[in-house]
C-alpha positions in Angstrom: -146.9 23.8 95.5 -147.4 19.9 95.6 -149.6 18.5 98.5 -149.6 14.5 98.7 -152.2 13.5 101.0 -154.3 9.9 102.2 -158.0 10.1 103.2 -158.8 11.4 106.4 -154.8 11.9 107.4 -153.4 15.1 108.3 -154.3 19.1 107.4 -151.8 20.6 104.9 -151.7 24.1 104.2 -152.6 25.6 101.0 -150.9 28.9 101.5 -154.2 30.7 100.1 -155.4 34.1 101.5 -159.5 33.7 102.6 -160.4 35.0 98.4 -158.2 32.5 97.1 -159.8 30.0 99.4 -163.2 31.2 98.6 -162.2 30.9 94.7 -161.1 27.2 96.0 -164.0 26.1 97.2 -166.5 27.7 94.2 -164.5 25.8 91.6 -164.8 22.2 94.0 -168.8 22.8 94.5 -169.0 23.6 90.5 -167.3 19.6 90.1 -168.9 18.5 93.1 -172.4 19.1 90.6 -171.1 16.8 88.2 -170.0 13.9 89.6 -173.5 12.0 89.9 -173.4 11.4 85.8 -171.1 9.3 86.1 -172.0 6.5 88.9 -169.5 8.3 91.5 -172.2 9.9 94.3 -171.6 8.8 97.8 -173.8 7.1 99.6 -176.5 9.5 100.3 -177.4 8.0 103.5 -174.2 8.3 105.0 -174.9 10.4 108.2 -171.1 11.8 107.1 -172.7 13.8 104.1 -175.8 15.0 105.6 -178.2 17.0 104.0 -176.6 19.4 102.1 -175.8 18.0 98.2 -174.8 21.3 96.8 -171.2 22.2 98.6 -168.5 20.0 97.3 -167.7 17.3 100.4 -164.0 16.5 98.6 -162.1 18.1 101.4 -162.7 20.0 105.0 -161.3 23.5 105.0 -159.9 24.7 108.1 -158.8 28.3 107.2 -156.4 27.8 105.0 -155.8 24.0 106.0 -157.2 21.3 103.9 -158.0 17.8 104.9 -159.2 14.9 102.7 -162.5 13.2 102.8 -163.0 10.0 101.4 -162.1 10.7 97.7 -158.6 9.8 96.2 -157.1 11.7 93.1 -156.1 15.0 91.7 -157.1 18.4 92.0 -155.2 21.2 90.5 -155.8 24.8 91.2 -154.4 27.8 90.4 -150.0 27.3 91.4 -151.7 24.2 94.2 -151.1 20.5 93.1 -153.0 18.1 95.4 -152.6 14.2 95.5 -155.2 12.1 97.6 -154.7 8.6 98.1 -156.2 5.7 100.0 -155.7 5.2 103.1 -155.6 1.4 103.2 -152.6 2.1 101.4 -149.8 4.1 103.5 -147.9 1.0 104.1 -147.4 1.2 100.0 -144.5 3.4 98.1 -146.4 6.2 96.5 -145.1 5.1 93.4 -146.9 1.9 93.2 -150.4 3.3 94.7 -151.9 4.5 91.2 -151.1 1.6 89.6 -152.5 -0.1 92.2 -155.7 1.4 92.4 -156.3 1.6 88.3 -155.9 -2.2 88.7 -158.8 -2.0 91.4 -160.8 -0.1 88.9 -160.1 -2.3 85.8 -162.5 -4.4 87.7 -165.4 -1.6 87.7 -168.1 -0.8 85.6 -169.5 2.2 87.2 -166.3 4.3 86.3 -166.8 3.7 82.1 -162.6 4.1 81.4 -160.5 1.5 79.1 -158.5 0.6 82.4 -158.4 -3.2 81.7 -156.8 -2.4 77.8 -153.6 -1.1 79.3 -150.3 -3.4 81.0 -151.0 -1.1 83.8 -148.3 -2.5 85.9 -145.3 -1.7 83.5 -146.2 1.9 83.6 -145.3 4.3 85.8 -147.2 7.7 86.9 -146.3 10.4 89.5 -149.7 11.7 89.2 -153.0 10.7 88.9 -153.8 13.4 86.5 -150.9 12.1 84.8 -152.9 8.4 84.5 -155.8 9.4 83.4 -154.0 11.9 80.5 -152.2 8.7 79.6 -155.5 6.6 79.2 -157.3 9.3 77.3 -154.0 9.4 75.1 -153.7 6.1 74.9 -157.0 4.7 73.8 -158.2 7.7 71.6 -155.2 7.7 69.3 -156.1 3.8 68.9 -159.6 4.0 68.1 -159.0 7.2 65.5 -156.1 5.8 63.6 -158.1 2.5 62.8 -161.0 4.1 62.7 -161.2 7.7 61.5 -164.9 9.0 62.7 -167.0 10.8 60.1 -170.6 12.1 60.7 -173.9 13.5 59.5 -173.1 17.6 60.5 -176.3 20.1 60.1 -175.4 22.9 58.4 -177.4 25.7 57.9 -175.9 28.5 55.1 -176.4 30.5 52.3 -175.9 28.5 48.8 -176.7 29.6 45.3 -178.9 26.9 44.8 -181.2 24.9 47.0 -179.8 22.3 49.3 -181.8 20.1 51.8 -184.8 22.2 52.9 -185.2 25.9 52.8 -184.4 27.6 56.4 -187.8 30.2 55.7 -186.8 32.4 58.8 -183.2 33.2 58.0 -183.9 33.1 54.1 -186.7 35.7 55.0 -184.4 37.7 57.0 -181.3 37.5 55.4 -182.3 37.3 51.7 -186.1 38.8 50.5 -186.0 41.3 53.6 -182.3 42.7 51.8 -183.1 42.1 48.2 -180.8 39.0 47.8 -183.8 36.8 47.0 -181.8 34.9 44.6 -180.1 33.4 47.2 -180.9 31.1 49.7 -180.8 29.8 53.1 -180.6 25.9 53.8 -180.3 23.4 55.9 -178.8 19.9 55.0 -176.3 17.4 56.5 -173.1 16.7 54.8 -170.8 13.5 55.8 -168.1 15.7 57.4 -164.5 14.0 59.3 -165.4 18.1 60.8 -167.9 17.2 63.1 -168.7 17.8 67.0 -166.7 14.8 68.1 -164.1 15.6 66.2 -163.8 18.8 67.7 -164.3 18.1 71.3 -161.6 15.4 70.8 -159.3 17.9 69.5 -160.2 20.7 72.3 -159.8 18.0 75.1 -156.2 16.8 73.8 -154.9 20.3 73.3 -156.0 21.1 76.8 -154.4 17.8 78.2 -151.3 18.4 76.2 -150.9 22.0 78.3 -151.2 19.3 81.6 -149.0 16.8 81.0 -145.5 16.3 81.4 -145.4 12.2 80.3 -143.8 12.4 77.4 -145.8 9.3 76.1 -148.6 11.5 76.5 -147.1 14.2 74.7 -146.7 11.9 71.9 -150.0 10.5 71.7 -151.4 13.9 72.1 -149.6 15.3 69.3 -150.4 12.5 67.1 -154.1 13.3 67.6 -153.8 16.9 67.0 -152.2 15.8 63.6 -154.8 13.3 63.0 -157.2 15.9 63.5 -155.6 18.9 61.4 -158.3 19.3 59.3 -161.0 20.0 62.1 -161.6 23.1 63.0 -160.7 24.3 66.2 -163.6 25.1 68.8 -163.6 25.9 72.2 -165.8 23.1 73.9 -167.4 22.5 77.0 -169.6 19.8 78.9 -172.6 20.5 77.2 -171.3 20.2 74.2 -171.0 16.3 74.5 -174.8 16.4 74.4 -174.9 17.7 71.3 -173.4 14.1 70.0 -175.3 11.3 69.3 -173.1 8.5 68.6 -174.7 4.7 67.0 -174.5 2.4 69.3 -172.5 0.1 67.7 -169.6 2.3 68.6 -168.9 1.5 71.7 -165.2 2.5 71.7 -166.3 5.8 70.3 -168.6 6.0 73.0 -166.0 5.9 75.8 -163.6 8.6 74.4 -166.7 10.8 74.1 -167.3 10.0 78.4 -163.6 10.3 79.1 -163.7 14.0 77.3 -166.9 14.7 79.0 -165.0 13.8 82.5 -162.3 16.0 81.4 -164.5 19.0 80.5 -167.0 18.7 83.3 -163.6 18.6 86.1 -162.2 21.7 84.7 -162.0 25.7 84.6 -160.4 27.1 82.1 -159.8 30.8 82.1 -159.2 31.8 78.3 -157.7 35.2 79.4 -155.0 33.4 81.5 -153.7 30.3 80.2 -151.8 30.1 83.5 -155.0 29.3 85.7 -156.3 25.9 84.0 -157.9 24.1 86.9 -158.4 20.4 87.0 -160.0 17.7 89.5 -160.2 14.4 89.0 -161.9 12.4 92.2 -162.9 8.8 92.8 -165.1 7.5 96.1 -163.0 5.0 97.3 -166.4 3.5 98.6 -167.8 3.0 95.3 -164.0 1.8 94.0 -163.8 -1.0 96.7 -167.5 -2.2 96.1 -166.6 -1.9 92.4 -163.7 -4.5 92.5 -165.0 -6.8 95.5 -167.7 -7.3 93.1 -165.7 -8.1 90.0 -163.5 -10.2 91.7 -166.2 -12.1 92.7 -168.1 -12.3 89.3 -165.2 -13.2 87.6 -163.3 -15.8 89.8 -166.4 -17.1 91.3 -168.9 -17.8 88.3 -170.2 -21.1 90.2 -171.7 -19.0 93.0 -174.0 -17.2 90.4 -173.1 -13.8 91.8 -175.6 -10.7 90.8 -175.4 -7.1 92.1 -178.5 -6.1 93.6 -181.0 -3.3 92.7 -182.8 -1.1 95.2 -185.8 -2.3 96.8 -187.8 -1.3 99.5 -188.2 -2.8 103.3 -192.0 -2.0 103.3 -194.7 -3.4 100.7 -195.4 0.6 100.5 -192.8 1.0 99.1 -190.8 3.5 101.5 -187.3 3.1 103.7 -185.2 2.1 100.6 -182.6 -0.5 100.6 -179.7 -1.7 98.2 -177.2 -4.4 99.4 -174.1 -4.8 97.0 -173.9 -8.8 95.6 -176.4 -11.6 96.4 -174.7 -15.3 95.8 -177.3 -17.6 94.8 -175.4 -20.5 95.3 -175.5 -21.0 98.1 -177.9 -17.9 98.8 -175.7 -15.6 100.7 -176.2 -11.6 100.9 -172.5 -9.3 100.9 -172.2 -5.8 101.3 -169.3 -4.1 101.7 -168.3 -1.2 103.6 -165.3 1.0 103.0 -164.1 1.5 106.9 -161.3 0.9 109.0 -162.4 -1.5 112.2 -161.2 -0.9 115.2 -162.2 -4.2 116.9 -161.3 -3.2 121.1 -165.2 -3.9 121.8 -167.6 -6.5 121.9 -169.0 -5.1 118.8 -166.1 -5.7 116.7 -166.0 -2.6 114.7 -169.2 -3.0 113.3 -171.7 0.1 113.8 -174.6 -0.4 115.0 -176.7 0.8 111.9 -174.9 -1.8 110.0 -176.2 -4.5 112.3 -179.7 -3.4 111.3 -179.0 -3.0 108.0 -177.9 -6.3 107.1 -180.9 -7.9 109.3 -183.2 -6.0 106.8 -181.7 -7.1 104.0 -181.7 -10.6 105.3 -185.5 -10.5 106.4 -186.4 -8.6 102.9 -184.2 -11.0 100.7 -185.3 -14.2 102.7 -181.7 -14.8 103.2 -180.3 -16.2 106.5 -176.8 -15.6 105.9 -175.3 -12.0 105.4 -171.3 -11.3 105.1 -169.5 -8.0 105.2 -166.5 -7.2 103.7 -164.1 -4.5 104.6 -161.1 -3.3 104.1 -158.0 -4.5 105.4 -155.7 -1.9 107.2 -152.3 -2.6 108.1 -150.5 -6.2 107.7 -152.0 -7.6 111.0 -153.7 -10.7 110.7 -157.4 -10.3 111.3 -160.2 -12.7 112.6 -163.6 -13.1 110.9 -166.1 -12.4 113.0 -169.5 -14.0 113.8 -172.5 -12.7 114.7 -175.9 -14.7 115.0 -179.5 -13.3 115.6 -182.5 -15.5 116.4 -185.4 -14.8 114.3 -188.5 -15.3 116.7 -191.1 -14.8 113.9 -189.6 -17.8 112.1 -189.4 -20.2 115.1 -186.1 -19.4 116.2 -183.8 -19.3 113.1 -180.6 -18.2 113.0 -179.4 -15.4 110.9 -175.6 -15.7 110.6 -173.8 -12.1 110.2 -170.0 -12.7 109.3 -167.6 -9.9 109.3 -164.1 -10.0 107.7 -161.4 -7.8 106.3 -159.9 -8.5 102.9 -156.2 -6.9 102.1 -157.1 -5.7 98.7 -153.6 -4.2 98.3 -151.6 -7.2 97.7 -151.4 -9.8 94.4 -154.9 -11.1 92.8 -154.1 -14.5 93.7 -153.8 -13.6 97.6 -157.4 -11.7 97.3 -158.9 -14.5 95.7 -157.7 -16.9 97.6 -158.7 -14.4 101.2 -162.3 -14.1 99.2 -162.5 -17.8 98.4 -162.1 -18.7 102.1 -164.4 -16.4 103.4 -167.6 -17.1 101.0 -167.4 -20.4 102.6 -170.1 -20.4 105.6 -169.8 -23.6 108.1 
């Protein structure tokens, strides 16, 4: 069964009895562990998430009804294939979503993936699992042809002669205890092309190969398996990719050893039944849209001297923590962005109330007296930007400017720039 779904749209039914449901909902928690390694948490002070950081918050079960929260992607389980996409874009053909959003994340550094090497715009993906396979694919069997990887391996074994340093408690064991004395156990580290990254590598692509149904994939895959004949095959999981410690100079290297990671830590594979591999790969659209609205702006807008902020604190002790998104420092402007549909009917324009507060925090802590927000734009209605001002009565009446606006991140780079150019402008 295939499910295609936008964020907080409608329930589909999975067609799972209440064990299958229960299974369901184990294997999302299990992910749900794992997604903080790699920059993708929520924001934890989004009264949406509560309290509770131990049950997966990827979907809202209703029975057995499914709805999405505010992550877009891929989850397979069991004979169910679910697609979530944004919901900023259901005026877009399905076909050109994934593209669309890789191009949002090619922008990103949080989410460490070689989007920005591929032309992602002449390729063509029904499935986001099918993307990400193709980017693994892609940019492994690149980095390994031109640059094979060989390592330092501990090995610890019984040789003839000595060899690195003596292993006393298995040669005890194994040899004097048993009369073999002659022999001996060592340790030492050979320069082996059969090493733990070489192994995980080949795990990862034989798994992928048993997802995929791109036959670019397929052919990338197969060429790494071939590539990698001579390793040894091992079944590998998450904590395995500890296990490697890669110099830093190897920076490509590096990245395939993350994407495999990702691809271990989102799956469940049952070795007694090939025909339940599980797989989930989720993205918080929050953290996708702050991603590129940053980017955008630190790349097309280097005269403005952009910088993402770090957390702070409102109080000199140090408590009531805050974190806005991009300060400009020329001129000093503070912009945080939030991923939510306004519904402008009031006199509040669609702004929540703890918003308001927050960005008069961050203006009083960062001595900053103008604030924007940025959100996203829903729909191909023409919006207003709209204008807030607060007098500051501890500094003799000074304004604090809060502008609001919505940018249509769904349309050509030269548009967004051009909506973002207009909107840093404060007169």
């Amino acid at each position: 069964m295939i499910q295609s779904i936008y964020e907080f749209g409608k329930e589909v039914s999975t067609g799972f009895s209440d064990d299958k449901i229960k299974r369901f909902k184990t294997y999302l928690d299990e992910v749900w562990q794992s997604r903080k390694q790699y920059g993708l948490e929520e924001n934890e002070g989004d009264s949406f998430y509560g309290s509770d950081k131990k049950n997966q918050r990827f979907l809202t079960f209703d029975g057995d009804k499914i709805r999405a929260n505010n992550y877009v992607g891929f989850i397979k389980f069991e004979e169910l294939r679910v697609n979530i996409y944004p919901k900023i874009c259901q005026e877009m053909p399905q076909e050109q979503i994934i593209s669309k959003v890789l191009y949002w994340l090619s922008y990103g550094k949080k989410i460490n993936l070689p989007f920005a090497e591929l032309p992602l715009d002449r390729q063509a993906f029904d499935t986001w699992l099918e993307a990400f396979i193709f980017l693994f694919a892609h940019h492994t069997e690149e980095i390994l042809t031109n640059q094979p990887y060989q390592s330092y391996q501990e090995i610890t074994e019984e040789t003839s002669y000595l060899r690195g340093s003596l292993a006393i408690s298995q040669y005890v064991q194994h040899n004097v205890l048993t009369g073999r004395h002659q022999f001996f156990h060592c340790t030492y580290e050979p320069f082996l092309y059969d090493n733990q990254f070489n192994r995980i590598v080949k795990f990862v692509s034989r798994m992928l190969l048993s997802f995929t149904n791109n036959e670019k994939s397929k052919q990338k895959l197969n060429s790494l398996l071939f590539l990698l004949d001579d390793v040894a095959d091992e079944y590998c999981q998450e904590s395995h990719c500890d296990l490697v410690k890669l110099n830093p100079l190897y920076q490509d290297l590096a990245i395939v050893l993350e994407m495999s990671r990702m691809f271990l830590s989102s799956s469940s594979i049952s070795q007694s039944d090939s025909n339940k591999n599980n797989f989930c790969l989720l993205l918080p659209m929050e953290v996708v849209f702050e991603e590129f609205i940053f980017g955008i702006i630190e790349t097309h807008f280097k005269d403005r001297k952009p910088n993402a902020q770090g957390k702070g604190f409102l109080t000199e002790q140090n408590v009531f923590q805050i974190k806005n998104d991009i300060i400009l420092q020329n001129p000093k402007l503070v912009i945080d962005t939030k991923y939510k549909i306004r519904d402008k009917k009031d006199n509040k324009k669609g702004i929540s109330q703890t918003d308001m507060y927050q960005m008069l925090a961050y203006s009083i802590r960062r001595a900053i007296d103008q604030v924007l927000l940025i959100y996203p734009k829903n729909g191909v209605k023409p919006t207003e930007v709209d204008i807030f001002t607060i007098a500051d009565k501890f500094a003799n009446g000074k304004l604090v400017t809060i502008k609001a606006t919505d940018i249509d991140i769904c349309i050509e780079e030269d548009e967004i720039i051009k909506q973002i150019d207009e909107v840093l402008a404060f007169n």
